[in-house]
Phi, psi and omega in degrees: 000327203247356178265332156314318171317309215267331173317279187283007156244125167281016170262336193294314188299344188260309179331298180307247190009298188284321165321312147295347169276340167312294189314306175273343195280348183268341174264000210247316185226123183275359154297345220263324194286317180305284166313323145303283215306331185238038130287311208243010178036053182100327223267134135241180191280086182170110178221124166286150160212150179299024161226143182295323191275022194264275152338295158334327185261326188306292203281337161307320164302315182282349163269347168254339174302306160332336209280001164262345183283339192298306205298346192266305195290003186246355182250347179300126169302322185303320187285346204260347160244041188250161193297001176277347202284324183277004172280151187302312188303314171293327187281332167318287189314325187288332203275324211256303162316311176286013206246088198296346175281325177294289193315332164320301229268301156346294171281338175281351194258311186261006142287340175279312183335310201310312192301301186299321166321322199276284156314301193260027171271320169272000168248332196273353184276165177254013193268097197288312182289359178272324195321357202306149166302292224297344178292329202274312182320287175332301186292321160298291168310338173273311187285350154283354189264314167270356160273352197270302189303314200293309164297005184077001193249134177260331212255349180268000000 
C-alpha cells in the first residue's frame, strides 16, 4: 500500500529521500549522534519497522516531531564550528533541514501515510478479535476517503 503512495503521488519519493539524507549523514558520523541527542533531548530520527516503506514514513515522523531542536542545532554556534559544518555534505544537509518547503512537504507525506499505517497497523495486530474483513475493509475506505478530501482528488 505505501509503496502504491509513493508511485502515485510524486512528492513522498523526493521528501523520503532528503529525510534520509538527513539521517545518514548524521548517524553515518558518531560525534555527530551525540550532538542530536542533546539537541533532541535523547530522541532519535530513526524509527525501525518490519518494512522498508514503513520505516521511511516512521522517520519521516520522528523528524518532524525533531524539527525544531534539528532546525535550532543546524543554526547553533556550536554546529557552525565543528569540522562538519564546512563539508558539501553538511551545506546540503543543512540546506534540506532549513527548507521551510521540505517540511511543508513532511507533513502532506505524513497525512496521506498516516491513514494507510493505521490500516496496516490494524491487519498487522495480534488482537484476533478486531480481525473482522469488514473492520479492516471500513478502515481502508474511510483512509482513502480522507487522503482523496485532503489532496483534493476525486479519481484516486
Amino acid at each position: 500500500m505505501l509503496e502504491e503512495f509513493e508511485k502515485k503521488i510524486l512528492i513522498p519519493a523526493d521528501t523520503i529521500y532528503k529525510g534520509r539524507k538527513i539521517t545518514t549523514f548524521i548517524y553515518g558520523r558518531t560525534s555527530l549522534i551525540s550532538f542530536l541527542q542533546q539537541h533532541t533531548e535523547g530522541r532519535d530520527l530513526v524509527r525501525p519497522s518490519l518494512t522498508r516503506f514503513a520505516t521511511s514514513y516512521l522517520t519521516l515522523g520522528c523528524l518532524n516531531d525533531n524539527r525544531t531542536s534539528l532546525i535550532r542545532m543546524f543554526k547553533s554556534v556550536e554546529w557552525k564550528a565543528t569540522k562538519f559544518a564546512r563539508t558539501h555534505d553538511e551545506r546540503l544537509v543543512e540546506d534540506v533541514v532549513l527548507d521551510k518547503e521540505f517540511w511543508k512537504s513532511v507533513v502532506f507525506v505524513l497525512k496521506g501515510a498516516f491513514r494507510l499505517m493505521k490500516v496496516l497497523r490494524l491487519v498487522d495486530s495480534d488482537d484476533y478479535e478486531k480481525l473482522l474483513m469488514g473492520l479492516i475493509y471500513e478502515a481502508i475506505d474511510q483512509a482513502k476517503e480522507k487522503i482523496r478530501v485532503y489532496n483534493n482528488v476525486e479519481d484516486r
